[in-house]
Every structure is written in structure tokens, then in C-alpha cells.
TIROZA-264929 format. One line per 8 residues: number of its first residue (from 1); their letters; for each residue z, x, y of C-alpha. Coordinates in steps of 0.5 Angstrom, whole numbers, always signed. Layout:
REM residues N
NUM> a> Z:X:Y | ... $
***
This chain:
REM residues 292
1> xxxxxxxx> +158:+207:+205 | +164:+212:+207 | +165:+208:+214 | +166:+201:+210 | +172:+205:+206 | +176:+208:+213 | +181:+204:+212 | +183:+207:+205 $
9> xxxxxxxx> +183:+213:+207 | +184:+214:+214 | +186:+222:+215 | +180:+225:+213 | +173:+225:+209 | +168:+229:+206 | +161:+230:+202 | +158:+234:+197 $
17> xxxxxxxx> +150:+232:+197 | +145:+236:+192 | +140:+235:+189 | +140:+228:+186 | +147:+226:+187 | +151:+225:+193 | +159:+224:+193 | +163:+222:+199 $
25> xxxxxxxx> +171:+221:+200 | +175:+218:+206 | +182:+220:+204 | +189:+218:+205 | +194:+225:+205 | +200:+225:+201 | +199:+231:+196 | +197:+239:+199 $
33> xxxxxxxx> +196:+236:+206 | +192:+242:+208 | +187:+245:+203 | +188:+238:+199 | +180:+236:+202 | +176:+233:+197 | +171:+234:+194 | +174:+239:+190 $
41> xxxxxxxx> +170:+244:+185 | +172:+249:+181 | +171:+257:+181 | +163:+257:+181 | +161:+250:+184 | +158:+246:+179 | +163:+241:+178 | +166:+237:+183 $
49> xxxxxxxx> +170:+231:+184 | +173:+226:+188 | +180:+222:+186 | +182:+215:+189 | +189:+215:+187 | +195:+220:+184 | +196:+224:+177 | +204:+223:+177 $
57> xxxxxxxx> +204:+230:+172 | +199:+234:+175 | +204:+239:+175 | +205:+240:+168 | +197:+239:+167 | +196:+245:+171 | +200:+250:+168 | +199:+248:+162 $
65> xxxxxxxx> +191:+250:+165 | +193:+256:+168 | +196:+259:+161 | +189:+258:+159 | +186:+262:+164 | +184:+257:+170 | +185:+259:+176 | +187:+253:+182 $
73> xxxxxxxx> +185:+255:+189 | +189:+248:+193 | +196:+245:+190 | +193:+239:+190 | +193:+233:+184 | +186:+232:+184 | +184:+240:+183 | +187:+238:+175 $
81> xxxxxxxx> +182:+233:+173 | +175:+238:+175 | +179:+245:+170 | +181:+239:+165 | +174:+238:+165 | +172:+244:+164 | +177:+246:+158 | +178:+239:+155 $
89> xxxxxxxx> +171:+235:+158 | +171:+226:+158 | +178:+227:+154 | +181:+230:+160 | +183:+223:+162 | +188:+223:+155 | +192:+228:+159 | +192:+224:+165 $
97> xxxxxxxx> +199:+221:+167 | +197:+216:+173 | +194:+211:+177 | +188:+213:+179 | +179:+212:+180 | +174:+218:+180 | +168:+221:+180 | +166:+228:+177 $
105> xxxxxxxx> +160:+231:+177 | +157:+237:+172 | +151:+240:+175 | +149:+244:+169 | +148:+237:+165 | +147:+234:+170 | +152:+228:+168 | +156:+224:+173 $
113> xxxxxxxx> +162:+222:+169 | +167:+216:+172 | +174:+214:+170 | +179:+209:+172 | +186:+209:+169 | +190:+205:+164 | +191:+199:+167 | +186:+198:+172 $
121> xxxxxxxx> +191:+200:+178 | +184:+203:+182 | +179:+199:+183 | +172:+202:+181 | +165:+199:+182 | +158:+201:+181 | +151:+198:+180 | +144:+201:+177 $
129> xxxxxxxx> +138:+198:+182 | +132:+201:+185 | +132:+207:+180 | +139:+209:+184 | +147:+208:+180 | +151:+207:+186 | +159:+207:+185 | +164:+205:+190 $
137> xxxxxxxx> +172:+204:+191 | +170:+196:+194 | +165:+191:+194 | +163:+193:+202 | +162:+200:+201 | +156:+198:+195 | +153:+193:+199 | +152:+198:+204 $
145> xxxxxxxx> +147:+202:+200 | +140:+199:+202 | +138:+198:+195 | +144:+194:+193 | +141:+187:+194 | +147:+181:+196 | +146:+176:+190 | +151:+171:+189 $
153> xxxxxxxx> +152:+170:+181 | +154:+163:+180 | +157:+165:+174 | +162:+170:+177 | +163:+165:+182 | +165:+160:+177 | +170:+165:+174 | +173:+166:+180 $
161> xxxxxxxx> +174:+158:+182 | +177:+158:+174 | +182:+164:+174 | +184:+165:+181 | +181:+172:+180 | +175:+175:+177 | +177:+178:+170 | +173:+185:+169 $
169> xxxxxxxx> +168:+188:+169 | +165:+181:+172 | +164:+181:+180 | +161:+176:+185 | +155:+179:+186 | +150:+179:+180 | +148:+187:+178 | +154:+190:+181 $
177> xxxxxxxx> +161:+191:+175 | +167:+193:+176 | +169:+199:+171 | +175:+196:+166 | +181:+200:+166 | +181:+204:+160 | +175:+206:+160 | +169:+211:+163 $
185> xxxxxxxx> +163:+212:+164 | +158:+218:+164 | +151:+218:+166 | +146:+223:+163 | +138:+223:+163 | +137:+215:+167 | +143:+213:+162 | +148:+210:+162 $
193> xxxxxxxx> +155:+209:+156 | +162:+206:+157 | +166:+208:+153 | +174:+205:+152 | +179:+211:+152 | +185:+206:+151 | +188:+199:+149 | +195:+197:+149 $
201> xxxxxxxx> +198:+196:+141 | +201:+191:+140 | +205:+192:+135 | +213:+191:+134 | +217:+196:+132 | +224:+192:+128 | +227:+199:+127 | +231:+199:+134 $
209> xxxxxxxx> +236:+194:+136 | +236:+191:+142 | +241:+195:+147 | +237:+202:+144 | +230:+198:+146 | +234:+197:+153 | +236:+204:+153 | +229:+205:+152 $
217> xxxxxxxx> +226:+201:+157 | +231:+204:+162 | +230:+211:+160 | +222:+210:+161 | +224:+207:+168 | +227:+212:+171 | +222:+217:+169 | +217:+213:+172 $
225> xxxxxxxx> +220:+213:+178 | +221:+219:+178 | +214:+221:+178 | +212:+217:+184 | +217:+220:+188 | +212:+227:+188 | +210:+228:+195 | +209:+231:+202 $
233> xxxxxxxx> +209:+225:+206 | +216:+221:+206 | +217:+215:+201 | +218:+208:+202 | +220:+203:+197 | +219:+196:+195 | +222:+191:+190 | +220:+184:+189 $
241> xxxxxxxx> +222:+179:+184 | +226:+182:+180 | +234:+180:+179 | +239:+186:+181 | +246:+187:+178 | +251:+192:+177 | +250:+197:+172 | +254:+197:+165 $
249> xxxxxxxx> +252:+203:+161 | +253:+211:+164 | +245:+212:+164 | +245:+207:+168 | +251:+209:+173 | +247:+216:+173 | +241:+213:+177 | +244:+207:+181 $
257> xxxxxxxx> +245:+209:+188 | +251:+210:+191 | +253:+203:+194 | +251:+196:+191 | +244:+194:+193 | +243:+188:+197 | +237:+182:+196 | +234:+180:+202 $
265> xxxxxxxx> +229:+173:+202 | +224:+175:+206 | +219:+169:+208 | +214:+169:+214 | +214:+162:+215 | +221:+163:+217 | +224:+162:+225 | +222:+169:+229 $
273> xxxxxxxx> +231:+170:+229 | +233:+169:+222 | +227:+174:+221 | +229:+179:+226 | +236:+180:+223 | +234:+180:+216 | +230:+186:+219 | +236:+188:+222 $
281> xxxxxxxx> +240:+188:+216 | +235:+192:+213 | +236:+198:+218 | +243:+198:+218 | +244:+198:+211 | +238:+203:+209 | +242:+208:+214 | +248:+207:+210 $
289> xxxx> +245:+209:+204 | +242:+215:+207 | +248:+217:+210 | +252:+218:+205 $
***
């Protein structure tokens, strides 16, 4: 199962396998290269944990964890789930900032605990057949079980022909569903309960005018972007389909780069020369930028 999930993570893989549970994990290294594999556990072995994803304020959880008394043997972001586990249970995730899918297991309960982010940034499927709960990343990585068998739902299939895509927790495979975002869900004793941690509210607030909603929305932009930029390995960015203009407040200044961006139309239908030299364009200008 983990083969069929390489391209995911193609640096490194793990296992834990005991008693009726096994995990597996193929990792990508971003945070805490060399102590960051997984499963990660805690001080006594009895709770393990795989992430796909990032916790963008595992920083601030585990020192907030460490004042309580827990003790982290790696940097790595997915160490925070298994002690928030520990202090807070399946309410850990309301402390979670993040894009991320997991899997914990508590051997002293004997439960297996999923969880998939706000708004479903990570994909998480899983299945009950045969007498086995089976859960994976992709599609390809649950089909490979033996006990999953390959059923066309025709219904899924009509979803996917209405919609352009296959809304949750729907698939196109009949007894196979995806997790939605904002939910968990725990297995104990043979059973099975979902659990939805969060919705988004819609509800208008008329209080604020529109320049402070604007401020507002810059404010939580720049703070967005500020916790993705947490990591061990260089970072590349891409914006698409947004309208750039020059900036008309102070907050904004504080956080444009030094010189004005430029867009670029990229269209891979487009002759082999004009591609090239957006390419070029795009070299010259990012060393402008980083130079200064």
C-alpha cells in the first residue's frame, strides 16, 4: 500500500505494526530532516502517529505542551499531535492550525483516531470490508488491500459526470468514502463514529467598515503566509489568477517586496519561443529580487 503512495513521499518511509493495527508512511522532508521520521510516538510507545501535511503553529503548541510537562524528543510538527493527544484527546485538532490528514493510534484503548483538516486541504479515504478498516492518502493505496474489492458505484460515477468532481464523502468505488474536512473519525471495539469538529459561519458582522475588513483581510493574509514559510528545505512560491496592484496603505507597503511584481501568461499551448523566454524573464527577475 505504501509502493502505491512513493510519489508522495519519495524520501523516506516507515511502519509500526502491532497487535491488530498497522501504519505506514512515505514521506516528503520538509521540517526536522533527520529525526522527523515517522510513525512518531510518545515518551512510553503506546501512542503513534502518522501526518500527511504541515502543523504551521507546531511551534507554539509544543511550547505550550512542554510548560505542561511533555517532553519532545525530535523538532518535527507531527510530534505535536501524539502530546496534544495525550493532554487535550480528539480535541487536539481545535488546537491545530494547518493543512494536514492523520492517523493515531492508542494502544492502551485500543482506538484508532483519524482526523483531516478544516477545509479538506488533504485527502483521507477509508473503507470497512471483510472485517478490516482500511484507510489511505489516494484511491490506489486502498484498492491495493486484498480485502477492498473494485465496485463501480454508478451513482458516484453520475456525481462525478454532474459535478465536474466527486463531492464528499462520496467516491467512485461503492464501500470506499472519503473523510470530510472538518471531521474525525475514531474506531474502538468494531466501531466506527464520525464526528464533525468544524463548519464555517456565515454570519455578517456590519459593525466594521470596509477599509477595516480590507485591513483585516491583509492582516490574516500576511500572517498566512508567514506560516508557510516555516521550513528546512527552500521555498517556492506560485500565484495565479489574482490582479496585482501597487499598494495604497502603510500595512501593505510593509510587506511588498522591494520592487513592483511582474505578471507573466503562462500557457503551455504556446510556441516553444515565447515559453522560453517567459522563463527566461522569470530567472532574471527572480535574481533581481533576491539580490537586493
Amino acid at each position: 500500500m505504501t509502493a502505491k503512495l512513493r510519489h508522495r513521499g519519495p524520501d523516506d518511509e516507515g511502519f509500526y505494526v502491532a497487535g491488530p493495527v498497522a501504519l505506514g508512511h512515505r514521506r516528503l522532508r520538509i521540517i526536522d530532516l533527520e529525526t522527523g521520521q515517522q510513525p512518531i510516538a510518545n515518551e512510553t510507545g503506546t501512542v503513534q502517529v502518522i501526518l500527511n501535511g504541515e502543523i504551521y503553529n507546531f511551534a507554539e503548541v509544543r511550547t505550550r505542551l512542554q510548560e505542561k510537562g511533555h517532553r519532545f524528543k525530535t523538532r518535527s510538527d507531527t510530534e505535536v499531535i501524539v502530546h496534544a493527544y495525550e493532554e487535550f484527546g480528539e480535541e487536539c485538532v481545535a488546537h491545530f492550525n494547518g493543512m494536514f490528514a492523520f492517523a493515531l493510534w492508542d494502544e492502551e484503548r485500543e482506538s484508532l483516531f483519524l482526523a483531516r483538516d478544516r477545509m479538506g486541504e488533504k485527502p483521507l479515504y477509508y473503507t470497512e470490508q471483510a472485517g478490516w478498516f482500511i484507510f489511505g492518502s489516494e484511491l490506489r493505496a486502498v484498492l491495493e488491500h486484498p480485502a477492498v474489492g473494485r465496485q463501480l458505484d454508478l451513482l458516484g460515477f453520475s456525481r462525478y459526470l454532474t459535478n465536474g468532481y466527486l463531492p464528499d464523502p462520496h467516491t467512485i468505488f461503492q464501500e470506499i468514502h472519503k473523510l470530510p474536512p472538518g471531521h474525525l473519525l475514531s474506531v474502538s471495539s468494531g466501531k466506527a463514529r464520525l464526528v464533525r469538529y468544524w463548519d464555517i459561519q456565515f454570519q455578517p458582522d456590519r459593525q466594521l467598515s470596509e477599509d477595516e475588513w480590507a485591513g483585516l483581510l491583509w492582516d490574516g493574509l500576511c500572517q498566512s503566509v508567514r506560516k508557510r514559510l516555516v521550513s528546512d528545505v527552500p521555498v517556492g512560491v506560485f500565484l495565479s489568477g489574482v490582479s496585482i496592484r501597487p499598494p495604497s496603505s502603510p500595512r501593505q507597503r510593509a510587506w511588498h517586496p522591494p520592487r513592483a511584481l511582474r505578471r507573466s501568461r503562462w500557457d503551455s499551448r504556446s510556441p516553444a519561443t515565447t515559453r522560453r523566454r517567459t522563463r527566461e524573464r522569470w530567472r532574471s527577475d527572480l535574481g533581481r529580487t533576491t539580490n537586493r
